[in-house]
matplotlib code that plots the C-alpha trace (Angstrom):
import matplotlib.pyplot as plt

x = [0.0, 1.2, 2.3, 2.6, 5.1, 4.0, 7.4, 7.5, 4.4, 6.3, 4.8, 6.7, 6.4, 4.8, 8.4, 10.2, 12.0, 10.9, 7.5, 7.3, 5.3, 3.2, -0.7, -1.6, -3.5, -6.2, -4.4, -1.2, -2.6, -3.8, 0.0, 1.6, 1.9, 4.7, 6.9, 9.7, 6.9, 8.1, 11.0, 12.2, 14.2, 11.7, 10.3, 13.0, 12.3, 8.9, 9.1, 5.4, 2.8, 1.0, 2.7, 1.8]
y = [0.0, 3.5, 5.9, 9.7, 11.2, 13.8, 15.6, 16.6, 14.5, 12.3, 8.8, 5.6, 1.9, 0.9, -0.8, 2.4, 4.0, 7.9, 7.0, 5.4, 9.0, 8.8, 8.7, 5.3, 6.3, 3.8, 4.9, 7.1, 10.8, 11.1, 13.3, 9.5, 8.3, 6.0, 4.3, 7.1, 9.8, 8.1, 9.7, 7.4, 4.2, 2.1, 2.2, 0.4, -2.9, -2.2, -2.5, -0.8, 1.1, -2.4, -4.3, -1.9]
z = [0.0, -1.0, 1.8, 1.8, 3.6, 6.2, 5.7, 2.6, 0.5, -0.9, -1.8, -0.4, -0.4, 3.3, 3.7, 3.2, 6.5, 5.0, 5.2, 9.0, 10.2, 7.2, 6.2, 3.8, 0.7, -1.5, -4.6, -6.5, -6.9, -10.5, -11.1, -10.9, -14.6, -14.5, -11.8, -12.7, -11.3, -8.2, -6.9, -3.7, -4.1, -2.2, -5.9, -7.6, -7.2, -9.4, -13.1, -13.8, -11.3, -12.2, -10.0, -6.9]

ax = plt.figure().add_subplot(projection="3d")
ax.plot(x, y, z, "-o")
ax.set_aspect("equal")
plt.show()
């Protein structure tokens, strides 16, 4: 499940350390096109957004 970061917004896996102080979310924000859209490394180990 996606998490956004309460710092700074940022979405994270639910595995990722910079989101432990963040809110889940149901779904990407409509912005997120493509897995690159996804700025944090917790992303790397997806090839495509449908694998989230």
């Amino acid at each position: 499940m996606p998490v956004m970061s309460s710092e700074d917004f940022a979405i994270h896996t639910d595995k990722c350390v910079a989101a432990e102080e963040g809110m889940p979310i149901s779904s990407l924000p409509d912005e997120v096109t493509s897995i690159k859209d996804l700025e944090c490394e917790c992303w790397d180990k997806f090839e495509s957004l449908d694998e989230i």
